[in-house]
C-alpha positions as a Markdown table, in Angstrom:
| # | Residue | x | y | z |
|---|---|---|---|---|
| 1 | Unk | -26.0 | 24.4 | 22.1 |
| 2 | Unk | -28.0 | 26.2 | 24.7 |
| 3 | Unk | -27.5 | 28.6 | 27.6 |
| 4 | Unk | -24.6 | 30.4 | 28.0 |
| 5 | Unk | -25.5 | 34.4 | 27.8 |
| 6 | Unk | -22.0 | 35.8 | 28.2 |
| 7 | Unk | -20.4 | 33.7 | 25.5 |
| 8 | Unk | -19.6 | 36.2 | 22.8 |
| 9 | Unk | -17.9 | 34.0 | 20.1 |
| 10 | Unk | -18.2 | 30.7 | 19.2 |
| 11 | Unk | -14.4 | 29.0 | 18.5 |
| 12 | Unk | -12.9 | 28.8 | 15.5 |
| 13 | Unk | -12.1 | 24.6 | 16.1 |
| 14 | Unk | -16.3 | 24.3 | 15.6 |
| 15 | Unk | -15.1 | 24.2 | 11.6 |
| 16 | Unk | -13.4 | 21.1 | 12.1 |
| 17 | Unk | -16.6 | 19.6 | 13.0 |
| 18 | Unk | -17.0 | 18.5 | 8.9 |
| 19 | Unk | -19.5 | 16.0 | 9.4 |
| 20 | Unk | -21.9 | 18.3 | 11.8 |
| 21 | Unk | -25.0 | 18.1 | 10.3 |
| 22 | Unk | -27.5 | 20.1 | 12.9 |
| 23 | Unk | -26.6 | 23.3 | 14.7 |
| 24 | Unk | -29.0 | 25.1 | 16.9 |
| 25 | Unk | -27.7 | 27.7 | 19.0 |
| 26 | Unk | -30.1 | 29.0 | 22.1 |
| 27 | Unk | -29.8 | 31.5 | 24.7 |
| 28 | Unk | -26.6 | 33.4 | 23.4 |
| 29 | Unk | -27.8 | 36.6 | 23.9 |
| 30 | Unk | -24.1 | 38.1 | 23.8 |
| 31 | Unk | -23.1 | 36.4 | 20.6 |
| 32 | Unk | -22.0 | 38.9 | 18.5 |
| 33 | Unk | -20.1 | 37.0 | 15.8 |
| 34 | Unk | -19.4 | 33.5 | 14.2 |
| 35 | Unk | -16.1 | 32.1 | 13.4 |
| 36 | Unk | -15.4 | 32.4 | 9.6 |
| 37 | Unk | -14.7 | 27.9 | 10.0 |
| 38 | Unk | -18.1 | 27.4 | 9.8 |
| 39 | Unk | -17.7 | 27.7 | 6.1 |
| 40 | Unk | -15.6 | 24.3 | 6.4 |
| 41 | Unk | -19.3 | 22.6 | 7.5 |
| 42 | Unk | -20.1 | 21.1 | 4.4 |
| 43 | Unk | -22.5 | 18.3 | 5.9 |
| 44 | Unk | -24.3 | 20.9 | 7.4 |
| 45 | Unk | -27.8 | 20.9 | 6.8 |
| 46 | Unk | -30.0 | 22.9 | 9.7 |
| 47 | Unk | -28.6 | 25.8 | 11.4 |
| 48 | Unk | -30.2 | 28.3 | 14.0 |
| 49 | Unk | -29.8 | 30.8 | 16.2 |
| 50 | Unk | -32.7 | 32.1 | 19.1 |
């Protein structure tokens, strides 16, 4: 995901995502939190934020 500066939250629905197994997150400079679903990504293997 890259580019969008006056996001502030990701949504909740990304936990459904079960078999995600990258996340990279770019260019969010307002993110302030993550939704608490991300804990349902259990294929997940890379995640970051920049």
């Amino acid at each position: 995901m890259k580019g969008c500066s006056r996001l502030t939250s990701l949504p909740n629905k990304l936990g459904n995502f079960t078999s995600l197994t990258t996340l990279r997150i770019y260019d969010y400079s307002s993110l302030i939190s993550l939704p608490n679903g991300l804990s349902n990504l259990t294929s997940l293997t890379t995640f970051g934020i920049e």
